[in-house]
C-alpha positions as CSV (number, residue, x, y, z in Angstrom):
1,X,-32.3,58.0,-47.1
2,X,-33.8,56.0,-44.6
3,X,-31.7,53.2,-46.0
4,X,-28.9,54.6,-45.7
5,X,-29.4,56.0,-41.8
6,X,-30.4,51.9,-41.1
7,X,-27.1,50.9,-42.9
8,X,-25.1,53.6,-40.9
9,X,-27.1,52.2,-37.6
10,X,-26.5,48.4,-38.6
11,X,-22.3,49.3,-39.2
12,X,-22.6,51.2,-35.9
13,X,-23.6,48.5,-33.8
14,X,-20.9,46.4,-35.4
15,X,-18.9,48.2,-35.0
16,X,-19.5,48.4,-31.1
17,X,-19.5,44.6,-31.1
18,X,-16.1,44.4,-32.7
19,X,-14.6,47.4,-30.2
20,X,-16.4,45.1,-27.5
21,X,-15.1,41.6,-28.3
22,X,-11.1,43.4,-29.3
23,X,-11.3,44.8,-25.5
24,X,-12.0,41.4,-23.7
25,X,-9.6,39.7,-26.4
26,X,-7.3,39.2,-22.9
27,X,-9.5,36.9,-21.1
28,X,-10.4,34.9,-24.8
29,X,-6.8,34.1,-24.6
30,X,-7.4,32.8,-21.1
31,X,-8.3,29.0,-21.2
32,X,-8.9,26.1,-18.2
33,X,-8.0,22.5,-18.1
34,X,-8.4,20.0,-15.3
35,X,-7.0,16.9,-14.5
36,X,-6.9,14.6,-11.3
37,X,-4.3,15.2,-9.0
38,X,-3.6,13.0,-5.8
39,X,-6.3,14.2,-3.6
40,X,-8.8,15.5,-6.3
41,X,-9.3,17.4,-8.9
42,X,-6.9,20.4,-10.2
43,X,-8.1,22.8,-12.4
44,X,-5.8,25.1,-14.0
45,X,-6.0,29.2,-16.1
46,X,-3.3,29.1,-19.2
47,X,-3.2,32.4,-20.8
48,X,-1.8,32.1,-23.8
49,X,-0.6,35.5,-26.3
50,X,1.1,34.6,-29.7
51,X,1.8,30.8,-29.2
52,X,3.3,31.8,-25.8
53,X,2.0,30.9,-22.3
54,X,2.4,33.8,-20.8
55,X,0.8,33.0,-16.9
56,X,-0.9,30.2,-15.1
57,X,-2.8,30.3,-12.3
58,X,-4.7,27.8,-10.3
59,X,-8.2,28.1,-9.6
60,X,-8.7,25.0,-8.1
61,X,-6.9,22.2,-5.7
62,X,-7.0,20.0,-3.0
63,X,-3.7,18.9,-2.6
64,X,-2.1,19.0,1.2
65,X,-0.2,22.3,1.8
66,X,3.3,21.2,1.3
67,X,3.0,20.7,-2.3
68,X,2.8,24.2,-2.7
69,X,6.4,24.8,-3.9
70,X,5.4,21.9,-6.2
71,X,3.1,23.4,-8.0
72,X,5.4,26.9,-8.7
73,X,8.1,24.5,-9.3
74,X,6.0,23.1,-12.1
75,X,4.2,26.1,-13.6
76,X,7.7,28.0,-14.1
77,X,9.3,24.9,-16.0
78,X,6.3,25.1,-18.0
79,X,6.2,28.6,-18.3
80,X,10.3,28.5,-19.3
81,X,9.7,25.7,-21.6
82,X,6.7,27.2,-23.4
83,X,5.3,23.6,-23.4
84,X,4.3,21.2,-20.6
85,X,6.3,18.6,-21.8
86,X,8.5,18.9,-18.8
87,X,9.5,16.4,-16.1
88,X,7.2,15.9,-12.5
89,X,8.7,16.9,-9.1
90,X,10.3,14.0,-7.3
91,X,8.2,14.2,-4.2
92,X,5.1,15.1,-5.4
93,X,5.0,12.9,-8.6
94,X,1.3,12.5,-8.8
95,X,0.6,16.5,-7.7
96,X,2.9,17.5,-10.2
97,X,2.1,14.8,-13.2
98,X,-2.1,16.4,-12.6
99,X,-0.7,20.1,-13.3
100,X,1.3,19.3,-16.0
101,X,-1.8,17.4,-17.1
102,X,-4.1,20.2,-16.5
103,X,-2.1,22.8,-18.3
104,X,-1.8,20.1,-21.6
105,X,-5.9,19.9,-21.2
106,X,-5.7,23.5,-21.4
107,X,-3.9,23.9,-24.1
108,X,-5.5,21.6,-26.2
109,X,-8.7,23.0,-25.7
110,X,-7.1,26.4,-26.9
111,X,-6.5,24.9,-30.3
112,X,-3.2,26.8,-30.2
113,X,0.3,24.9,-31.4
114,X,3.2,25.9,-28.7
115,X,6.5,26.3,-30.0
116,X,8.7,25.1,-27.2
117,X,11.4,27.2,-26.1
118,X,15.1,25.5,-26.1
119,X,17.0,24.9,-22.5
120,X,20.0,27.2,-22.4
121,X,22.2,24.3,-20.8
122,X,24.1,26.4,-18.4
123,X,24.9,24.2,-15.4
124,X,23.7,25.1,-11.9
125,X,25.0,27.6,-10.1
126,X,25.5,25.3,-7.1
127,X,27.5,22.2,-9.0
128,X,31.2,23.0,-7.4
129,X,32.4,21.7,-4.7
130,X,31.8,23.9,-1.4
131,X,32.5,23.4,2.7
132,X,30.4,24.4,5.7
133,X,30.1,23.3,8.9
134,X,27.4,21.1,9.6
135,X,26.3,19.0,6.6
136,X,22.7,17.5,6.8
137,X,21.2,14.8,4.6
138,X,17.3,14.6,4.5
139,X,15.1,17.6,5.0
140,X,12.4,15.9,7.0
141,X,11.0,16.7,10.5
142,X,14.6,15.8,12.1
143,X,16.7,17.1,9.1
144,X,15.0,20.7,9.6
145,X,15.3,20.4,13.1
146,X,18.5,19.7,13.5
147,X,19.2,22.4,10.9
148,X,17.6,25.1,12.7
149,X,19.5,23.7,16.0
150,X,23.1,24.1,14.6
151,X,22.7,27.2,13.3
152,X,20.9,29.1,16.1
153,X,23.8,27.3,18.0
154,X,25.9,29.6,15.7
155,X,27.0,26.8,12.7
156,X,27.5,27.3,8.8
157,X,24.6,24.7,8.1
158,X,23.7,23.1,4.2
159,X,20.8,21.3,4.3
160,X,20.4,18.9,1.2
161,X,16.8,17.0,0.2
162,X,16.9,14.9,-2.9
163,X,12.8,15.3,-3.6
164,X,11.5,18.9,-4.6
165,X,9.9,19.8,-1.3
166,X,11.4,19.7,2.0
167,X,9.4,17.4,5.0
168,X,9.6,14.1,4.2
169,X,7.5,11.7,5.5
170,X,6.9,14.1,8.7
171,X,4.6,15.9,5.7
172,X,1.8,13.0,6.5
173,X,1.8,12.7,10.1
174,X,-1.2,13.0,11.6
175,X,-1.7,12.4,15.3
176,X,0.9,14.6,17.3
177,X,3.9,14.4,19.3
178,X,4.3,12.9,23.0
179,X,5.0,14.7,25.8
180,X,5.7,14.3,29.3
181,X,5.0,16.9,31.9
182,X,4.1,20.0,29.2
183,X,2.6,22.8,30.4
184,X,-0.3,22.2,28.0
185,X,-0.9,19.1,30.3
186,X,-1.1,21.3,33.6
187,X,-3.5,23.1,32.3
188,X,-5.7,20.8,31.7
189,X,-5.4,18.9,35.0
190,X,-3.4,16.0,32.8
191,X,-1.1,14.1,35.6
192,X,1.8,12.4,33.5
193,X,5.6,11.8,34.3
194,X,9.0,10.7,32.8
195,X,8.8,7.9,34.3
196,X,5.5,6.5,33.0
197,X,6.3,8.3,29.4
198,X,9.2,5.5,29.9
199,X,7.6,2.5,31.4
200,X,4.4,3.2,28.3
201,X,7.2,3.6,25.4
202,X,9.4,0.6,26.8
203,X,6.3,-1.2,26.8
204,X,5.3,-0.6,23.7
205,X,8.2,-1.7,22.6
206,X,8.3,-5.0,24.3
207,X,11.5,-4.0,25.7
208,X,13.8,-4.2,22.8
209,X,14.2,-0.7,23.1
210,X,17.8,1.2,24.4
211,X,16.5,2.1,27.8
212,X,19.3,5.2,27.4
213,X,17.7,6.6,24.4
214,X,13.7,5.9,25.8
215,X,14.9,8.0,28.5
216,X,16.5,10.3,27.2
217,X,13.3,11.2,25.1
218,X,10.7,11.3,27.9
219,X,13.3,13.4,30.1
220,X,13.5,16.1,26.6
221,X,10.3,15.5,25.4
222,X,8.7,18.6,27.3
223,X,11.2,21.1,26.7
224,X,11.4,19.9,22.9
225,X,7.7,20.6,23.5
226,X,8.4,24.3,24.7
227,X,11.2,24.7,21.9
228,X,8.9,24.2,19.0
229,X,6.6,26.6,20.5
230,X,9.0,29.1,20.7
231,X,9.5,28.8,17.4
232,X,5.8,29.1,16.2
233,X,3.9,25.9,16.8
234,X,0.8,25.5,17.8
235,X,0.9,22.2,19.9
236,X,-1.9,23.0,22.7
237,X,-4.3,20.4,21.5
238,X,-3.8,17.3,24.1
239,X,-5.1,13.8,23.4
240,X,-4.1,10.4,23.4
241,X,-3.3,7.5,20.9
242,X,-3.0,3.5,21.8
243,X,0.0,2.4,23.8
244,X,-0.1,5.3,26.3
245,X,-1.6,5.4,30.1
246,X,-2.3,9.4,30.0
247,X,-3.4,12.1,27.5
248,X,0.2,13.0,26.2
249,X,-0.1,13.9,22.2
250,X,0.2,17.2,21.6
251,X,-1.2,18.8,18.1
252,X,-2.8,21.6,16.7
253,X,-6.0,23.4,17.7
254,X,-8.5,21.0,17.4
255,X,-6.6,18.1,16.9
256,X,-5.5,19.0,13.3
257,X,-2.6,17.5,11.7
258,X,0.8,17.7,13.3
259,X,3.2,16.9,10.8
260,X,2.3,19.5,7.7
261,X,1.9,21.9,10.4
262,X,5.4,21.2,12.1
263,X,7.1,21.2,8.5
264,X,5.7,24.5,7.6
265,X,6.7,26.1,10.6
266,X,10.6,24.5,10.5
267,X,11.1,25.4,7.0
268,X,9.8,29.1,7.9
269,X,12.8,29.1,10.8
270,X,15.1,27.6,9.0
271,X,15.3,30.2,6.2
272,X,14.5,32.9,9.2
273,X,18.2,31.8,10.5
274,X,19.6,31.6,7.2
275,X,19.8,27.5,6.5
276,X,21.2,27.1,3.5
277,X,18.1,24.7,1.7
278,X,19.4,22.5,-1.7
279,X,16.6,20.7,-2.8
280,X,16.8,18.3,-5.6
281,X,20.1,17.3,-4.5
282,X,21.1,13.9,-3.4
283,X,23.3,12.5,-1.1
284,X,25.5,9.6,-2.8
285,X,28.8,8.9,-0.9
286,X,30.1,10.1,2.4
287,X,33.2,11.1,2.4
288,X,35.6,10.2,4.9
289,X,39.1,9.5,5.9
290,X,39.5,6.3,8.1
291,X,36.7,6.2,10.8
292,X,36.0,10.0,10.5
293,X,33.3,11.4,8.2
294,X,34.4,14.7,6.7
295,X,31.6,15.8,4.2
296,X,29.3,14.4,1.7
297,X,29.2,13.8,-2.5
298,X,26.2,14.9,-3.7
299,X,24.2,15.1,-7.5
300,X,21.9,17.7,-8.1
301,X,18.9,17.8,-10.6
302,X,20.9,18.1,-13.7
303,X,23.6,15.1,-12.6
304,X,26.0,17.4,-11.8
305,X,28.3,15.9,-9.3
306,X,29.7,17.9,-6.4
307,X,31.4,17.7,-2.7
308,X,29.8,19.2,0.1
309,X,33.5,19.3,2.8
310,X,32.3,19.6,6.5
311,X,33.5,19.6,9.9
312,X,30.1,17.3,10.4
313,X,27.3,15.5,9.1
314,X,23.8,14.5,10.1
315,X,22.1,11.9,8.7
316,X,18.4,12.3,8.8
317,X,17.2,10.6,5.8
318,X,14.2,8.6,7.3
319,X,13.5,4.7,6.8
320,X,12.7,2.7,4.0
321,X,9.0,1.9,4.2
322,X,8.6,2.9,0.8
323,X,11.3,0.7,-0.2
324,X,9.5,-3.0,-0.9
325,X,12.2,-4.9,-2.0
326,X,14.1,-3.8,1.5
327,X,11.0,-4.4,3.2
328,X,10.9,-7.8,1.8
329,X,14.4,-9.0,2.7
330,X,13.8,-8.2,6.3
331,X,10.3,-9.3,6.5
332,X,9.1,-11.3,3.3
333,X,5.6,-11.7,4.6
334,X,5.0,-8.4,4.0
335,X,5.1,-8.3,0.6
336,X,2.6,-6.7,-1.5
337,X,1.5,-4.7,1.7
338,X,1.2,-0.6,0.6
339,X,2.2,1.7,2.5
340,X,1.6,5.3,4.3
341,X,5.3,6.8,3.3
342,X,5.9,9.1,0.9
343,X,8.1,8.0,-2.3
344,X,11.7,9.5,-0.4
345,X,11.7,7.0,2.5
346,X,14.0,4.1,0.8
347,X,16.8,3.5,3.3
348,X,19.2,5.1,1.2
349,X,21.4,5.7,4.8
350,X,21.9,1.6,5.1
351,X,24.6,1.7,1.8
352,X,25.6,5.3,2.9
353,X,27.5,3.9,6.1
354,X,28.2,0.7,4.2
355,X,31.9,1.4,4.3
356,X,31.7,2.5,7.8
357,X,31.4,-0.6,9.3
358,X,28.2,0.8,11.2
359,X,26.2,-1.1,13.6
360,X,22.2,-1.6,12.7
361,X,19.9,-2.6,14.9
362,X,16.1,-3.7,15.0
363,X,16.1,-3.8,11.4
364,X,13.2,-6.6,11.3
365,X,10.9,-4.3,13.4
366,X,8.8,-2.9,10.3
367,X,5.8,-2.0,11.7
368,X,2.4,-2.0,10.3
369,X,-0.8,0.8,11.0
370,X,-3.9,-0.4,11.4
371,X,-5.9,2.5,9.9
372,X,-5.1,2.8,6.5
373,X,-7.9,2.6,3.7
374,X,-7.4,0.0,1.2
375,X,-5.9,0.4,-2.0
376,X,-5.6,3.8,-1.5
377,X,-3.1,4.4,1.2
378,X,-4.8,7.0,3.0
379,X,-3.5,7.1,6.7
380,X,-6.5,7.5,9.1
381,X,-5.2,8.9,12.3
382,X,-4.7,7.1,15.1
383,X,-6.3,10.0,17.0
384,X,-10.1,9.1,15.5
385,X,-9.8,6.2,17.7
386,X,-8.1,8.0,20.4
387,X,-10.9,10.4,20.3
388,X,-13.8,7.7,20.1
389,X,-13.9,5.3,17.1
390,X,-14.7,2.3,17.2
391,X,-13.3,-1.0,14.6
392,X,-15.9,-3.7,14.0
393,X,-15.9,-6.8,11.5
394,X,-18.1,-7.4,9.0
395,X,-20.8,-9.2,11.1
396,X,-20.6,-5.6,13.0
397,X,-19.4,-6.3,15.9
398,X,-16.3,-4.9,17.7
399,X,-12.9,-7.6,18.2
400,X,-10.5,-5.6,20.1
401,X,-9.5,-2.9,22.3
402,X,-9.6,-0.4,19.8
403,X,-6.6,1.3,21.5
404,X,-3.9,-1.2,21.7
405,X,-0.7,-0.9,19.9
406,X,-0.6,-0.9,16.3
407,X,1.1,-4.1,15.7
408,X,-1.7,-5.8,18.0
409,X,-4.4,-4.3,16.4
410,X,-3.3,-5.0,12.8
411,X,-2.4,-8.7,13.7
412,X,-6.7,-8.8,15.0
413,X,-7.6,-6.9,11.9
414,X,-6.2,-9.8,9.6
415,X,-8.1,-12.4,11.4
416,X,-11.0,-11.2,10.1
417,X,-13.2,-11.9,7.0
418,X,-11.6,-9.6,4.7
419,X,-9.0,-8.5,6.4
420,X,-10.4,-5.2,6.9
421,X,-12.3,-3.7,9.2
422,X,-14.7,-0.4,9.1
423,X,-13.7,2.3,11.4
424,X,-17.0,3.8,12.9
425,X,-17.8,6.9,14.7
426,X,-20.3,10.0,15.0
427,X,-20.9,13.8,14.9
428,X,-19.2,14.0,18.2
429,X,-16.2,12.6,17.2
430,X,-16.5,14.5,14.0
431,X,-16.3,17.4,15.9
432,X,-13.8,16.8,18.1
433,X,-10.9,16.3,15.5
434,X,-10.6,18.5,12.8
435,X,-8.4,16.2,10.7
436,X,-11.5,14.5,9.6
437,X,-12.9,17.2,7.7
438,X,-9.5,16.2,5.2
439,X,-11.3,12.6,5.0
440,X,-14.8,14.2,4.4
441,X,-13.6,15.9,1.1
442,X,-11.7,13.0,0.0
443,X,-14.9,11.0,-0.2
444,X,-13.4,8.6,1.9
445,X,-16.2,8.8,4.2
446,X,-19.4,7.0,4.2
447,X,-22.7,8.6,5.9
448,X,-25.4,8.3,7.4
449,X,-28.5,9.1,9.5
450,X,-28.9,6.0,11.6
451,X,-26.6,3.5,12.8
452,X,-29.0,1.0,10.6
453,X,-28.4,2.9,7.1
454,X,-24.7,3.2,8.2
455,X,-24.5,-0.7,8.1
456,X,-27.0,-0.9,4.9
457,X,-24.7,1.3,3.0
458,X,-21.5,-0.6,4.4
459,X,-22.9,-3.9,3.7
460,X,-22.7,-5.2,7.4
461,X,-25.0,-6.9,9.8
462,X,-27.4,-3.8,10.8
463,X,-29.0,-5.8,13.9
464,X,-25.6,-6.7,15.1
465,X,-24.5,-3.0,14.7
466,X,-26.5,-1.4,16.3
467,X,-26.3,-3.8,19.2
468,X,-22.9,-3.1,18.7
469,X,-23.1,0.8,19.6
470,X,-25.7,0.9,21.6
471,X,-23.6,-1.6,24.0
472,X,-20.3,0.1,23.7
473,X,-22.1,3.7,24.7
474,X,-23.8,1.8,27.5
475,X,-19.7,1.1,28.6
476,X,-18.8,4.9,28.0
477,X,-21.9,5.6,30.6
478,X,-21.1,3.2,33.1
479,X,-16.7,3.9,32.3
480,X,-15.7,0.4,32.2
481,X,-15.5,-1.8,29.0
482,X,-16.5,-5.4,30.1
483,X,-16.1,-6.8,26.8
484,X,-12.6,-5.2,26.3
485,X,-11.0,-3.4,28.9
486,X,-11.0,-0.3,26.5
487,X,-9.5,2.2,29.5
488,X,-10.1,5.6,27.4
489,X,-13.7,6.0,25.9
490,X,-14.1,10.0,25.3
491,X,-17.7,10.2,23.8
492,X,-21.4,8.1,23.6
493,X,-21.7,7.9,19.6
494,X,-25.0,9.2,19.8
495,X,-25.5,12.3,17.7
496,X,-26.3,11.8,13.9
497,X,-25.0,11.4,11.1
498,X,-22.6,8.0,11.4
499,X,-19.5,8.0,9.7
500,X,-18.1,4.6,8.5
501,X,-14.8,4.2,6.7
502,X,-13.1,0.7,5.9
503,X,-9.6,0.3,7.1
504,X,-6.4,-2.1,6.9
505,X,-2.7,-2.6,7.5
506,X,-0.1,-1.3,5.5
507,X,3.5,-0.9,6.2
508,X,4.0,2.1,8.2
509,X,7.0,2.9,10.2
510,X,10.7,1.2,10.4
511,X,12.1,1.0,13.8
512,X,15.2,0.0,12.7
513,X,18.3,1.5,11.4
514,X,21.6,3.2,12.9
515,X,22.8,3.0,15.6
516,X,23.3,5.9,17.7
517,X,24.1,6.8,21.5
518,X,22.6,8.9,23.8
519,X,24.4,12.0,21.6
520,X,23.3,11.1,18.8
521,X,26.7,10.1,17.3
522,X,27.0,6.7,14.6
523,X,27.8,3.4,16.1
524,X,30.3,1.0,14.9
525,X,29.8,-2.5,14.8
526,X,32.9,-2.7,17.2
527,X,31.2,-0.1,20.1
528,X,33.2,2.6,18.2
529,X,31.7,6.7,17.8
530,X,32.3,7.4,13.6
531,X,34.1,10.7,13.7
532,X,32.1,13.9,12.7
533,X,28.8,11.4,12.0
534,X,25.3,11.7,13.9
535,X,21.6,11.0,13.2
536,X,18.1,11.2,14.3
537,X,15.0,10.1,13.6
538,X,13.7,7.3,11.8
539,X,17.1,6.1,10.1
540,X,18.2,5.4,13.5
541,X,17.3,2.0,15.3
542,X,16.6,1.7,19.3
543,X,14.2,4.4,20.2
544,X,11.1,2.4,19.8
545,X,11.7,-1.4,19.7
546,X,9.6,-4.1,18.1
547,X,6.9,-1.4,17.9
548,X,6.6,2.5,17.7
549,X,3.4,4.1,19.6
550,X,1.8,6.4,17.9
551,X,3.2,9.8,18.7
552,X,6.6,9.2,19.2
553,X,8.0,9.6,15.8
554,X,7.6,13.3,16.0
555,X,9.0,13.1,19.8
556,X,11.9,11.2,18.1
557,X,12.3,13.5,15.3
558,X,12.5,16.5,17.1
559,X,14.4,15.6,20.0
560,X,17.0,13.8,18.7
561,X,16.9,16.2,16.1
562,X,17.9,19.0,18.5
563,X,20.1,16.7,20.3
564,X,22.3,16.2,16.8
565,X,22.1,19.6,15.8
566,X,23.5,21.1,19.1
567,X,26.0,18.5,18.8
568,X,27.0,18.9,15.4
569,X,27.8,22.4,16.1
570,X,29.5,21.8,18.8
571,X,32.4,19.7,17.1
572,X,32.0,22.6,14.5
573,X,33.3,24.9,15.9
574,X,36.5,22.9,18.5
């Protein structure tokens, strides 16, 4: 009997374990992969229920916020495919080649065979020819401004972007946007002008600049300023980057990022006011009738070809530093430099207008930033020297005015050993900028306790370091660099830990491209306006020269921006 009562016991608890492990049979289905994605590691949940995936989620990712349509993007071709053999976004190749990557981890470590599900081929919904108003190429910081322009201006507005996610190369701008005269600047006892906005940029620009369009930018650049606040930014933050006389470059609270901030508030508008957004969808051939522009040809995803008919067209497609061979042809000894732009900026615009007979202008002003870490072609913000860095050499010691222009500063950064130089600064400046913190978990930083272990750990000369700092904070007491002339020191770098990160040139920004007048309408080569045509931002040439300052691309982008939009919708609608 007893026997029996220890069997019943032994098949009760059984059968408790069995009920147990049936009821969290969910979450055994449940399994996580990893892989490397562009700015670390992405970790992944697959749940899968009878050889189906049914859901995944990410638990982990470091990726910069505008690759979060990316990612659904991804996940629900996966999830429609039953199988992560599916293609990357174009855009956000290496975010979306991890995912997929993570989910195929996954499911391997599941143990479970996938059977794929077949496409149904239909075609999209959005492969026929269509017409609109205002037609705009490129859905960067000056596409989705101009965008949001026209249609508040009361224009029927298509906005087409051949990558996967809309921002462009305004996705990776750090340092801010210039502005003359801002009410941000008033309140904090900032005196700046037009005029010296002018006389800085033209500078800059050793003078090759169109004086109309210079001005025209400092004259707008507050009220763009005021307009992008209206419309949700946050651009209160005022500091300065090389090239400029004043504190002009307005950003985020506590100097974070501009351009992923800017994007995500312009995409947010632009579907507020109803701008009709076709991503994956590229421009091929403008279509035209003599010297007027009357629409655009356009593929989508699949290769379906379709016209896009409009009473105008903007072309904001950005410039072709990604593109080396174009690079190359206008400045062969930059080849084999990297560069800071995403993969969309290749000058498509240039064969565009080809039949045209547009003018282009500055096309050999490619300009090269200075803080950009090797081999990795991670931008370091101008602002980290705006907001107290210092560059030394490899002997530690500093060779420049850390805050001349970028084309200056890259030239002195190739004279040295190396041709690199380590970008050093402290807690203060830590502190001051919260677009560091992005460097910190990218491990791109190296740090220390003393100025001594900072150069041990960097391989430099300590002594000459730290003879090095403690000589540059003896300027920032005494407000006068007498080994540079360095005119804006903000901090002593005095408070522990150092931070040390090495830095070098890589192609950056084009300053040449299109050329536009003062409304933002396509030049001929024979003075003549192209019909129905405008642009802005960094496909155009004459805003900034033979050298952009830092700041002024997001200036450009959004004033011109405006300046097409308005435009555009104004021929709309005669």
């Amino acid at each position: 009997m007893k026997y029996l009562r220890k069997i019943g016991v032994f098949l009760l608890i059984g059968l408790m374990i069995f009920g147990m492990t049936a009821c969290g049979s969910k979450k055994g289905n449940t399994f996580t992969g990893e892989a490397k994605g562009k700015n670390g590691t992405i970790k992944v949940e697959v749940t899968i229920d009878n050889k189906e995936i049914k859901k995944i989620k990410v638990v982990e990712n470091h990726e910069s916020e505008f690759t979060k349509d990316t990612f659904k993007k991804v996940i629900d071709s996966i999830i429609e495919a039953n199988s992560a053999d599916v293609d990357t976004v174009s855009g956000a190749t290496l975010t979306s080649s991890a995912i997929i990557a993570a989910v195929k981890d996954a499911v391997k470590k599941s143990g479970i065979e996938l059977t794929p599900k077949k496409s149904n081929g239909q075609a999209s919904a959005k492969a026929e020819n269509t017409s609109t108003d205002v037609v705009i190429i490129g859905a960067g910081g000056a596409g989705l401004t101009a965008a949001i322009q026209a249609k508040e201006d009361g224009a029927k507005v298509i906005l087409i972007e051949k990558n996967a996610v809309v921002g462009g190369n305004t996705n990776f701008a750090t340092g801010g946007l210039n502005a003359a005269g801002t009410k941000y600047q008033k309140e904090k006892g900032i005196k700046d002008s037009v005029d010296l906005f002018y006389k800085d940029t033209m500078k800059g620009g050793k003078n090759k600049n169109n004086p109309d369009l210079v001005k025209l930018l400092a004259e707008k650049s507050a009220e763009t300023v005021e307009w992008l606040t209206e419309r949700g930014a946050d651009l209160s933050d005022v500091g300065r980057m090389g090239g400029a006389s004043v504190n002009r470059t307005h950003r985020p609270t506590g100097g974070a990022a501009v351009g992923a901030h800017l994007v995500k508030v312009l995409d947010k508008k632009a579907k507020e006011v109803g701008v009709e957004i076709r991503t994956e969808t590229k421009a091929i051939e403008l279509l035209a009738e003599g010297n007027k522009v009357n629409g655009v040809k356009v593929q989508d995803a699949k290769g379906n070809k379709y016209e896009i008919n409009a009473k105008a067209v903007i072309l904001a497609t950005g410039g072709f530093g990604a593109n080396q061979d174009m690079v190359v042809s206008y400045r062969s000894e930059l080849k084999g430099f990297g560069t800071t732009n995403g993969p969309g900026a290749t000058g498509d615009a240039v064969k565009l207008v080809e039949k045209l007979n547009v003018e282009l202008v500055d096309m050999k002003e490619i300009q090269s930033h200075p803080t950009v870490v090797p081999g990795k072609s991670k931008l370091i913000t101008e602002a980290v020297r705006g907001n107290g860095a210092i560059l030394v050499n490899r002997d530690g010691k500093r060779f420049i005015d850390e805050l001349q222009t970028r084309d200056v500063v890259s030239k002195a950064e190739l004279e040295q050993k190396g041709k690199t130089a380590y970008l050093i600064f402290d807690q203060n400046v830590r502190e001051s900028l919260s677009a560091i913190e992005k460097y910190h978990k990218l491990g791109l930083l190296t740090e220390a306790k003393t100025v001594k272990e900072l150069a041990d750990k960097i391989k430099v000369n300590a002594d000459e370091l730290e003879k090095t700092v403690k000589s540059y904070n003896g300027f920032v007491q005494a407000k006068k660099d007498t080994e540079f002339q360095r005119s804006n020191m903000k901090t002593e770098l005095n408070k522990a830990p150092y931070y040390a990160v090495e830095v070098g040139p890589a192609v950056h920004h084009t300053m040449g491209g299109l050329k536009i007048n003062t409304d933002a309408k396509v030049i001929t080569k024979d003075g003549k306006v192209v019909e129905g045509l405008f642009a802005a931002g960094e496909v155009t040439g004459g805003v900034h020269g033979a050298n952009r300052l830092g700041g002024n691309a997001v200036a450009d982008i959004t004033t011109f921006g405006r300046i097409a939009g308005k435009n555009a919708a104004g021929l709309a609608k005669k």
